[in-house]
C-alpha positions, 0 to 999 in steps of 0.5 A, spaced: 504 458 496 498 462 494 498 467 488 499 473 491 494 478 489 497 485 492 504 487 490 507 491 495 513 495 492 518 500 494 523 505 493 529 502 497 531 497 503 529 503 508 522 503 506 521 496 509 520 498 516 513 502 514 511 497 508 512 492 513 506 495 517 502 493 509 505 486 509 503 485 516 495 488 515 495 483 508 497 477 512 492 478 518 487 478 512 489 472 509 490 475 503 496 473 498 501 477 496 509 479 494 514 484 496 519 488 491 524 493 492 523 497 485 526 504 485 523 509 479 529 512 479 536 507 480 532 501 477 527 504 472 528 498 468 525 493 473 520 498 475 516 498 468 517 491 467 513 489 474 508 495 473 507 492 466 507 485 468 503 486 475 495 484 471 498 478 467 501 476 473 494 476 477 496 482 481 488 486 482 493 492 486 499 495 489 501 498 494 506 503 493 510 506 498 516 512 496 520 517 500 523 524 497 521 525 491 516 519 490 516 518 483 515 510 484 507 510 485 506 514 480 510 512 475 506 505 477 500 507 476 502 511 469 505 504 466 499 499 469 491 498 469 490 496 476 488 500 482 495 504 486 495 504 493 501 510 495 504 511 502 510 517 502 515 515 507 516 519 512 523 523 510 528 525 514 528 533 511 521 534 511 517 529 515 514 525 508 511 532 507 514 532 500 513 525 499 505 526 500 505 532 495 509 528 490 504 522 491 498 526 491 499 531 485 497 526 480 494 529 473 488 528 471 488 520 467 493 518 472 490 516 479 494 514 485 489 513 492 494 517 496 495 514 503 497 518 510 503 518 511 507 512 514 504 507 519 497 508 518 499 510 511 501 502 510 496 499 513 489 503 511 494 501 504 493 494 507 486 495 508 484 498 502 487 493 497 483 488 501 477 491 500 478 490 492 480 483 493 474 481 498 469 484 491 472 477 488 473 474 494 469 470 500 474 469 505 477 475 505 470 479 505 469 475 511 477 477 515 475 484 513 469 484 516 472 480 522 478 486 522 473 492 522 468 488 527 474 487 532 476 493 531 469 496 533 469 492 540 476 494 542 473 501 543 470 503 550 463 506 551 465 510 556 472 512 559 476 509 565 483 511 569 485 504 567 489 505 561 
């Protein structure tokens, strides 16, 4: 297997419907990665140890997705050098109002890039950290052109009743 070059990390079990959108977007991009479940609040100890370890571990981001609280992207970012991607995941109570608020509330020195949140919040997560690999990678600059460019001729230039 490839080194993985994205961390993609959350704060229990029940994220991994909506991560699982960041995996899926890293994959179709050719692009090495790993996943963990990491809580910043019942496993605190192995959260700072992944966050530590991430660059010596060739990790160049991660993704962070957290529902509630979402303390985990920014306790990440505090405790590593690499670019964090926050997701909030949609919380029952709150819709992930809370969650973004959370995410997007960092001080000053200590930056999260806060996603929307859920589905799409995962996979322009996905696309980013893409973006930051394909600085360094060939292949990848080039799957990522390909993904936009697909992108681009799947949109009609005029409307149609055939939807």
């Amino acid at each position: 297997m490839t080194q993985p070059v994205v961390g993609i990390i959350m704060g229990s079990q029940s994220d991994w419907p909506t991560m699982k959108h960041a995996a899926d977007t890293l994959e179709q991009l050719g692009v090495p990665f790993e996943t963990r479940i990491v809580s910043a609040h019942r496993t605190p100890k192995r959260m700072s140890e992944y966050a530590e370890t991430a660059r010596d571990r060739g990790l160049k981001a991660i993704i962070a997705g957290a529902g509630g609280a979402a303390h985990l992207p920014g306790m990440t970012a505090a405790m590593t050098p690499l670019p964090v991607f926050g997701v909030p995941i949609e919380s029952k109570s709150l819709k992930g109002q809370d969650s973004l608020l959370s995410i997007v509330q960092m001080p000053a020195g200590i930056p999260v890039g806060t996603l929307a949140i859920g589905r799409a919040g995962a996979i322009n997560a996905a696309l980013l950290s893409a973006s930051v690999i394909a600085l360094m990678d060939s292949d990848v600059a080039a799957a990522l052109d390909a993904f936009r460019a697909k992108q681009t001729d799947s949109v009609a230039e005029v409307p149609s009743d055939d939807v």
